[in-house]
Every structure is written in C-alpha cells, then in structure tokens.
Backbone as a ProteinNet text record, in pm:
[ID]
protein_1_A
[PRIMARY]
XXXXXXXXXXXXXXXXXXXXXXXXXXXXXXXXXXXXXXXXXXXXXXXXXXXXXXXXXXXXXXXXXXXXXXXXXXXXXXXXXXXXXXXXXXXXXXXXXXXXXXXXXXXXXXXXXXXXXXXXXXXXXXXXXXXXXXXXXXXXXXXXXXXXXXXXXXXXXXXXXXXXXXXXXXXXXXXXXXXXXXXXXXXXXX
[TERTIARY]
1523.3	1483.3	1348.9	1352.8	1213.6	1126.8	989.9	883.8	869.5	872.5	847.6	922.7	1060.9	1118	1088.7	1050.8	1004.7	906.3	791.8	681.9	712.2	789.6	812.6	855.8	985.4	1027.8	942.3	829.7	726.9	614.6	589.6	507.9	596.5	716.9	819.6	817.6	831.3	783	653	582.4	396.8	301.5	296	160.3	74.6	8.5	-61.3	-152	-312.6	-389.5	-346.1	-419.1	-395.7	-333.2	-478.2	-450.8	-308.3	-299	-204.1	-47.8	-41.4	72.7	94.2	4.4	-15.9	66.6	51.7	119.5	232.1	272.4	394.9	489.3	438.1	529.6	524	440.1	415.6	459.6	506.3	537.3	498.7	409.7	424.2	352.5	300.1	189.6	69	11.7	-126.9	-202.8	-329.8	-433.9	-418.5	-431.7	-409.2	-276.8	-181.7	-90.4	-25.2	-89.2	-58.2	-7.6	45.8	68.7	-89.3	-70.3	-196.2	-220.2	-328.2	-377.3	-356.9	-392	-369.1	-216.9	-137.5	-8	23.7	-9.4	7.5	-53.9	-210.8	-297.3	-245.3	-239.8	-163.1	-47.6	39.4	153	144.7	35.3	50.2	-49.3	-105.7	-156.8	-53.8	30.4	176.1	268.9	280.2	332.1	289.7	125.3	61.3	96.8	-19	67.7	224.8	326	471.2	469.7	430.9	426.1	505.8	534.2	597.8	520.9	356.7	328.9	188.2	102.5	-43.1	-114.9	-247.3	-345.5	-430.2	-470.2	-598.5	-681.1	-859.1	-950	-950.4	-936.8	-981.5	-1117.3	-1205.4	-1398.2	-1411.8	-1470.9	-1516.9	-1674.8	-1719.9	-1873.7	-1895.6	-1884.1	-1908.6	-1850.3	-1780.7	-1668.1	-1665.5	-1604.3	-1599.6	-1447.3	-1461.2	-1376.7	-1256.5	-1139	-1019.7	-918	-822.2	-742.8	-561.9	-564.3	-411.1	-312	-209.6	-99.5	-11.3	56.7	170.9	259.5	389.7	526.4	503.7	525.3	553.7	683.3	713.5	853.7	930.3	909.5	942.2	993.7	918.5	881.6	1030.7	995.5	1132.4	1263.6	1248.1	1391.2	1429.5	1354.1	1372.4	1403.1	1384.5	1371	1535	1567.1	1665.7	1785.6	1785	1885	1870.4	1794.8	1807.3	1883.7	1818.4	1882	2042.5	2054.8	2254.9	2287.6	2228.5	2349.9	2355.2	2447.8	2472.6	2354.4	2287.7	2227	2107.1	2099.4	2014.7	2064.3	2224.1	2239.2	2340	2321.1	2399	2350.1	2346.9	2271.3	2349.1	2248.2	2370.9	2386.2	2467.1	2580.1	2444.6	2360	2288.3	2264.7	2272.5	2276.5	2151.1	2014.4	1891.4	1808.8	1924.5	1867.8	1724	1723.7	1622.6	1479.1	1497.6	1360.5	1266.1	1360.2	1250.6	1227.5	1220.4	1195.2	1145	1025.1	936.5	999.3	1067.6	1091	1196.4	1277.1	1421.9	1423.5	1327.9	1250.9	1230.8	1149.2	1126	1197.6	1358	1475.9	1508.2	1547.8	1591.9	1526.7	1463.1	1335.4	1313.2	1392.3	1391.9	1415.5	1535.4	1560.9	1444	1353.6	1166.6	1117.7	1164.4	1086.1	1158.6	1104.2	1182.1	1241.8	1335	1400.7	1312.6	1172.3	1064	1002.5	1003.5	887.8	1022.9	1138.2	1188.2	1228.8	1255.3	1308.5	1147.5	1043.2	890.4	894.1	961.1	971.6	1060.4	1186.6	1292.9	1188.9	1159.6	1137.7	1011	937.1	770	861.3	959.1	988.6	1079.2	1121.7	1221.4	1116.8	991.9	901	855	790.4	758	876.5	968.2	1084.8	1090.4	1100.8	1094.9	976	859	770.3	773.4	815.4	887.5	975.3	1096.4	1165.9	1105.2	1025.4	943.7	899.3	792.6	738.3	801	948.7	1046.9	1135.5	1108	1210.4	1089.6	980.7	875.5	839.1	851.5	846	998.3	1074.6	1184.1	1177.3	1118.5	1103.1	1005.8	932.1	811.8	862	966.8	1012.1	1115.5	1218.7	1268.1	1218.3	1102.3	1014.7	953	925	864.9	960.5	1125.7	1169.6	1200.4	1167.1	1225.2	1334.2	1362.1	1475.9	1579.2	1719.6	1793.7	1825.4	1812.2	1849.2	1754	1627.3	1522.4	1512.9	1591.3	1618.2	1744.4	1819.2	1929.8	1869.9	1842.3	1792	1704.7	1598	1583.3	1647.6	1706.3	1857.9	1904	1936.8	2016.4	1887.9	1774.3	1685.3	1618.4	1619.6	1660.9	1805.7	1917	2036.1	2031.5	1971.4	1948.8	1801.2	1761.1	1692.2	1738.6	1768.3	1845.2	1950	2016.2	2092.6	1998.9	1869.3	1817.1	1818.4	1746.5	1724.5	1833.2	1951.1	2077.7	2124.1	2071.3	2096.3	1958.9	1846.1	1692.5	1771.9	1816.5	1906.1	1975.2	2084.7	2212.7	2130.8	2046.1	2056.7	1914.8	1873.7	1782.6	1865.3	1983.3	2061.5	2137.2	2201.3	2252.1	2211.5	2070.7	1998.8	2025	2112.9	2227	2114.3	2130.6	2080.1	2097.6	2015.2	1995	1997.2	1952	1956.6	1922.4	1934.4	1905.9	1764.7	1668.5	1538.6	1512.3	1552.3	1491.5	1496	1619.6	1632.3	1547.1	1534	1456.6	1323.9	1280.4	1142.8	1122.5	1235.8	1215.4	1159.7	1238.7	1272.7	1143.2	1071.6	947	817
98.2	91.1	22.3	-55.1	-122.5	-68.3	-39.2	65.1	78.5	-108.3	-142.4	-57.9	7.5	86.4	225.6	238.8	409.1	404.8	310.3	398.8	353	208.9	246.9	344	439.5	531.9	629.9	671.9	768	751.2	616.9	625.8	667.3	592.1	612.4	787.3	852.4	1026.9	1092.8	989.6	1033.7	926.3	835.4	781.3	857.6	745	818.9	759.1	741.1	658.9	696.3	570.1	556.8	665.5	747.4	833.9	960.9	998	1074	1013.3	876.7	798.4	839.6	755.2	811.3	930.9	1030.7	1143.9	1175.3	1122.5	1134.6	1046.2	949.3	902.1	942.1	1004.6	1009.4	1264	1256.1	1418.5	1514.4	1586.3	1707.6	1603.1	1514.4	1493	1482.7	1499.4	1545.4	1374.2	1428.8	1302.8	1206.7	1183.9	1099.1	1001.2	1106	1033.6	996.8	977.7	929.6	772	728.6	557.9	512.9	400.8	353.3	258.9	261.4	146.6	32.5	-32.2	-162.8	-226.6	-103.3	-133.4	-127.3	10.4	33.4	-51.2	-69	-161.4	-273.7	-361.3	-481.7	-516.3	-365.2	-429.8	-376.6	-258.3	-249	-359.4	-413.8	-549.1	-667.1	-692.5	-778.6	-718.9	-597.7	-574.1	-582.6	-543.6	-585.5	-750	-861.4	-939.9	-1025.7	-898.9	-962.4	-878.2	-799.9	-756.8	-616.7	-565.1	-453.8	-326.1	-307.4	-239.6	-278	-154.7	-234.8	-90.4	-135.6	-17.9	3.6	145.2	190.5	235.2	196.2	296.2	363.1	492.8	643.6	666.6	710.5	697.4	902.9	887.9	982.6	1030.9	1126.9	1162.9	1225.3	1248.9	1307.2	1267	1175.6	1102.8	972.1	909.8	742.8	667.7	661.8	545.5	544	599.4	552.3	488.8	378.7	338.6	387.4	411.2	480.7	434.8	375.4	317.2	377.1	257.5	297	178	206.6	118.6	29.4	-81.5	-185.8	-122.1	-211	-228.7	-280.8	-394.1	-491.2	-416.8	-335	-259.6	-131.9	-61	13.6	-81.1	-190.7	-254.1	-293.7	-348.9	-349.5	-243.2	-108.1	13	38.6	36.9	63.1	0.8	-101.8	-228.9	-174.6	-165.3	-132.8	-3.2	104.1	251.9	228.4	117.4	111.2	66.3	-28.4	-95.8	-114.5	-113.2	-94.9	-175.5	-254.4	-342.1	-205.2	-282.3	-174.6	-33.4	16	111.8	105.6	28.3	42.6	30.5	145.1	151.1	50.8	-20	-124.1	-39.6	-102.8	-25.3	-91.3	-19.7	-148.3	-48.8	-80.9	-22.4	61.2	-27.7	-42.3	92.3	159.8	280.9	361.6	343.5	494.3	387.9	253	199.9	249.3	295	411.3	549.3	560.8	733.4	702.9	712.8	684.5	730.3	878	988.9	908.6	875.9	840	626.4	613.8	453.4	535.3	598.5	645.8	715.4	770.4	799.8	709.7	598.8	460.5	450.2	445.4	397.9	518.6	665.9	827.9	740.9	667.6	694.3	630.2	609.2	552.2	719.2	810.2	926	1026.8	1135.7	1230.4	1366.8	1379.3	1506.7	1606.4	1597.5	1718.4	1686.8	1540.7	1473	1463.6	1436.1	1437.4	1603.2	1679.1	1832.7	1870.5	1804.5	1881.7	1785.9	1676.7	1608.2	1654.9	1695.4	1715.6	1859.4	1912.6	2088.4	2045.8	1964.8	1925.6	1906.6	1806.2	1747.7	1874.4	1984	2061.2	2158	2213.1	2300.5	2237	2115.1	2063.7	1988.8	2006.1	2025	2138.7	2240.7	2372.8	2396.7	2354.4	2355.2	2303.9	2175.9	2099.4	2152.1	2191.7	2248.6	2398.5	2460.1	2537.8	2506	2425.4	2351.3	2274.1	2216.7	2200.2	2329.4	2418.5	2509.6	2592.9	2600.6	2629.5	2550.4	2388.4	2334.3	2323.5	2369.1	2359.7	2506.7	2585.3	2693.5	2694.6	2605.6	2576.4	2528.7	2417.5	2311.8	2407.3	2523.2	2582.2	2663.8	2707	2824.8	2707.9	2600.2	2472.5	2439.3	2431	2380.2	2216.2	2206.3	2048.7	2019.1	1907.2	1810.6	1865.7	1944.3	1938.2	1845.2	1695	1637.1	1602.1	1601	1594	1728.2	1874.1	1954.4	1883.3	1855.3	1785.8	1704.6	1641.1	1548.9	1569.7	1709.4	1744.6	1841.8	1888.3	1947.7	1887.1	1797.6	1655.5	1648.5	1595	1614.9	1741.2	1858	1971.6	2007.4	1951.4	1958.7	1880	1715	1631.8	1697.8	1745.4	1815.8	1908.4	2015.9	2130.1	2065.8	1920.8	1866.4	1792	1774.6	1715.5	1840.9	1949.9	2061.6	2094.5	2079.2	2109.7	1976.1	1852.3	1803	1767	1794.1	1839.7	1920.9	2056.2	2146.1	2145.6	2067.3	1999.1	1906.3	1833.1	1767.4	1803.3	1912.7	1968.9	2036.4	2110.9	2213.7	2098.7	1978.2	1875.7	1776.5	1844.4	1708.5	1721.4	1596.8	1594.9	1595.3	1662.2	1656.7	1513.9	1451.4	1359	1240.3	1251.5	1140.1	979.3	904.2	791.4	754.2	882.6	870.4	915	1005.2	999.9	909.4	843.9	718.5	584.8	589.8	476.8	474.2	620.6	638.1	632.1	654.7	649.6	503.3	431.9	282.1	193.2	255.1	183.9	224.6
1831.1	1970.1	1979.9	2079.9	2083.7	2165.4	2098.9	2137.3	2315.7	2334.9	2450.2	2575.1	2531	2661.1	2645.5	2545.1	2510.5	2603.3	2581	2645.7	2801.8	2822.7	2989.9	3012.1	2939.2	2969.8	3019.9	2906	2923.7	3012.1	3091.8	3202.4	3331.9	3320.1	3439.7	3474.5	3347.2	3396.8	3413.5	3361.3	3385.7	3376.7	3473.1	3409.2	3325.4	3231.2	3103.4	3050.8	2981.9	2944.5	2813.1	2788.2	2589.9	2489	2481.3	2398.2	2426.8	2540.9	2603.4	2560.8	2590.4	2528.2	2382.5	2312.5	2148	2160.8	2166.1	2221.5	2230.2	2322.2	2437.8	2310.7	2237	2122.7	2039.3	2011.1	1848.7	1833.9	1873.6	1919.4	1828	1834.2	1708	1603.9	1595.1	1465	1482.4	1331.2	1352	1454.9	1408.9	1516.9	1451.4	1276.5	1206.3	1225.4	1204	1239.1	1313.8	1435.4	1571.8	1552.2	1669.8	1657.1	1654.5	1582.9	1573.4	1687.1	1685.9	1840.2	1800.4	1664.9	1685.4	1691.2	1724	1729	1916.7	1979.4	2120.5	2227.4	2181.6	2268.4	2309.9	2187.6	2201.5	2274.3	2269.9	2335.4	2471.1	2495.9	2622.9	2714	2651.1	2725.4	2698.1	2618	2696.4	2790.7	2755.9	2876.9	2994.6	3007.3	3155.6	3152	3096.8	3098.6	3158.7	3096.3	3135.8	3317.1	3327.4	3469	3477.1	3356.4	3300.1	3355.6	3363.4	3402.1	3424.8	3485.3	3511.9	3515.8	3473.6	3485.1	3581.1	3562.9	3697.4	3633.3	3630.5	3594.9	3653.6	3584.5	3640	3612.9	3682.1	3667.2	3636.9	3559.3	3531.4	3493.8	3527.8	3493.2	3376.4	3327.4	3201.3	3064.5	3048.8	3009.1	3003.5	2894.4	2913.8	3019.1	3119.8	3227.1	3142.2	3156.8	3080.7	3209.7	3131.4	3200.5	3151.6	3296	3344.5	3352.5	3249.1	3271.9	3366	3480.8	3560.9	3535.3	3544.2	3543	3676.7	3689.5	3807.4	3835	3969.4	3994.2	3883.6	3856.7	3755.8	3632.5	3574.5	3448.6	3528.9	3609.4	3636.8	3638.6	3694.2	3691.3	3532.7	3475.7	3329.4	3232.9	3269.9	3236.5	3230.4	3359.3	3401.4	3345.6	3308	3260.9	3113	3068.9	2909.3	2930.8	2964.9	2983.7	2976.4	3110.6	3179.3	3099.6	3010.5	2935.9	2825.8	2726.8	2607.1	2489.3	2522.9	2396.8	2371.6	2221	2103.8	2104.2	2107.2	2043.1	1959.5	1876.5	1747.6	1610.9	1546.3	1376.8	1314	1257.2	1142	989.1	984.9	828.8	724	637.7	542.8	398.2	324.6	161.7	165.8	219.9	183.1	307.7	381.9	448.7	478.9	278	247.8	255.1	259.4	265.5	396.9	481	618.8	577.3	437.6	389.3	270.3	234.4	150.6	4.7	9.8	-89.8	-123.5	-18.7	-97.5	-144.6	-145.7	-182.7	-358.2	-371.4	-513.7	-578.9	-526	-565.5	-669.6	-623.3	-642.8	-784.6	-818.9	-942.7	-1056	-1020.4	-1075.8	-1222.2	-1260.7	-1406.4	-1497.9	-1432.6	-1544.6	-1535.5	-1512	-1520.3	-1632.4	-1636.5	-1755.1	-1648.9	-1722.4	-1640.3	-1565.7	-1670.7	-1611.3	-1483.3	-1500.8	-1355.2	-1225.1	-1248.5	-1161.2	-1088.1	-1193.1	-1136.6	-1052.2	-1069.5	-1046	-862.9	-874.6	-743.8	-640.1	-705.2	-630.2	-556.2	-638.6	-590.6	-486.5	-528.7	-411.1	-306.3	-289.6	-204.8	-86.8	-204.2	-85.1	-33.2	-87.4	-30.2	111.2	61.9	200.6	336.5	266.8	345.1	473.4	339.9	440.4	490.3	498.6	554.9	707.6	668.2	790	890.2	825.8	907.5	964	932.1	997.6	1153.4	1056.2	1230.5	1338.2	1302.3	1392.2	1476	1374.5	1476.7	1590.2	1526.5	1618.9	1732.3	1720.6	1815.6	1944.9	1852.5	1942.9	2023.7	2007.9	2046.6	2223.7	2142.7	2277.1	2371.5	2324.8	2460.1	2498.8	2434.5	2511.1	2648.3	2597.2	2661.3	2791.6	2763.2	2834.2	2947.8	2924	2974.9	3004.3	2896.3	2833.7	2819.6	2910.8	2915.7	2768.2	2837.7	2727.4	2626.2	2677.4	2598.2	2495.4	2508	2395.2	2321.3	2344.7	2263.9	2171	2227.4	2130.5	2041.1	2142	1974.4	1896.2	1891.3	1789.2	1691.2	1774.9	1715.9	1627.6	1637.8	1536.5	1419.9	1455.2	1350.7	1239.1	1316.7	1265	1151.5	1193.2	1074	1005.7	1037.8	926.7	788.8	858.2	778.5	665.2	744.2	684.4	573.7	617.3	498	391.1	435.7	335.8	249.7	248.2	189.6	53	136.8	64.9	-24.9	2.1	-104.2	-198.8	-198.3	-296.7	-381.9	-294.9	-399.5	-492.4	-444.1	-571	-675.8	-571	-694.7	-801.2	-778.6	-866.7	-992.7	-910.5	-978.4	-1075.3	-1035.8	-1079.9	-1173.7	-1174.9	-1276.1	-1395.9	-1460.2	-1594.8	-1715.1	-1817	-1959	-1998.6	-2059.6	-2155.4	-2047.9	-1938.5	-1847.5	-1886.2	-1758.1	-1778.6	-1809.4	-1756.6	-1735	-1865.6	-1946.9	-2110.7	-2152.6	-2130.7	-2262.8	-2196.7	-2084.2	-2043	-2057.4	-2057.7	-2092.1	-2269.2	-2351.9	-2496.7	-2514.8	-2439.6	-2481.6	-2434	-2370.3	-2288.2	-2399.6
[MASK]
++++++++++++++++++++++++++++++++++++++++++++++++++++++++++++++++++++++++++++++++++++++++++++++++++++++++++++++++++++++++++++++++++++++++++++++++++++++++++++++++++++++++++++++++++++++++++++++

C-alpha cells in the first residue's frame, strides 16, 4: 500500500500535525521507532504540492507553532478512488518474502552456524515473540475498551494469529533441529 493513502486516510478522520501522524502510522511503537521524518515530511510536502492536502499553523504560547495537516477536496476525491477500487490489493506470489522480516533474512544463511548458535536463536527469537504477542493482546484490549473501528480490531486479529503461528513454528523447529546438520559440517569445513 502506498503510504500516500494511509495518511490521507488518517487526516480524512482527524486532521493531525507531524508528530501525531508519526503516530496514527506508526501504532503501538516506541518514539524511536516511529516513521522517520525524513521519510513523512517529504512526502507530506508533495502531497501539499500535488493539492492532496494543505496545512494550517496552529499558534501556540508556550510551545513551538506546529502545522496541521487537512485533506483538500482533491485529496478526498483521490482517497476515495483508491478506497473504491480495486488497484494495490494484491500480494504478489515472490520466493524472496522473508526479506521484510529481518529474523527470517538470517534463517536463510542458519547452515554457517552450529546447532548450538542456531537452537540459542530460534529460542531468543520465540521469547521475544511472546513478549510481543503480549503487548498485542494488551493493545487489542484498549481499542476494545476504546471502541475502535472493528475493522482495525480485525486486522490486528490477523496479526495476532500470524504471530501466534510464528511462535509455533520457532517451536518445531527448535524441537526439529536435525543432529549433524548442515551447519556442523559447514562450519567444520570453513
């Protein structure tokens, strides 16, 4: 999905200055890992620019002047056309998947390691798993209590069981990790 209708989406329900956006996209992560500005700024000045949307200083006393993104007309009619109609929702079929999941990028590369370094990864990787899935079911808890749009409970719903399946396969394949692997002998041989 291209960032560009997300965040029209998310002014179309609230105008929002900068940092508040950051936010509104970036859900449940820390400050660090918020979207970075030199990614949001930029595009929310093409989008002013394209006529997508436009800002208001809000003046404040005590405080530094922030500016308030709102959707144009323009920016709703565009909004709208992406929403109605079918383009950008289809995942493509591609081998190379796990290159958007850091953990499963260094999957790929396991047999340079020894049975010990990989069983010591698999297990890091499922703690902070369940760590994770912690703070998802807690957050899903809030937006219940919040009253958040069912459908952004769903879809963390969906992210919640993709989870829970990651868990279950850390598991297997901890429990699964074969004697005399590829990763001994590759590490003998190096």
């Amino acid at each position: 999905m291209s960032l560009k209708y997300a965040i029209l989406g998310i002014l179309i329900e609230k105008p929002m200055h900068g940092y508040e956006l950051k936010q509104a996209v970036s859900p449940a992560l820390s400050r660090e890992r918020l979207m970075n500005d030199g990614v949001l700024y930029p595009l929310l000045s093409k989008m002013e620019r394209e006529g997508l949307v436009q800002s208001k200083v809000e003046r404040a006393d005590k405080r530094p002047n922030r500016h308030v993104f709102h959707p144009t007309g323009s920016g709703r009619r565009v909004f709208f056309e992406w929403l109605r109609g079918s383009a950008l929702e289809e995942d493509l079929v591609t081998y190379d998947f796990f290159l958007g999941h850091p953990f499963l990028s260094k999957c790929v590369f396991f047999k340079h390691l020894t049975r010990e370094e990989i069983r010591a990864k698999l297990i890091a990787q499922r703690e902070s798993s369940l760590a994770k899935l912690e703070a998802f079911d807690r957050i899903r808890e809030g937006m219940v209590e919040r009253g958040v749009d069912p459908f952004r409970i769903a879809i963390l719903d969906l992210g919640i069981a993709q989870h829970r399946e990651k868990i279950r396969w850390l598991e297997k394949m901890t429990k699964e990790l074969p004697e005399g692997s590829s990763a001994v002998r590759a590490r003998r041989a190096t």
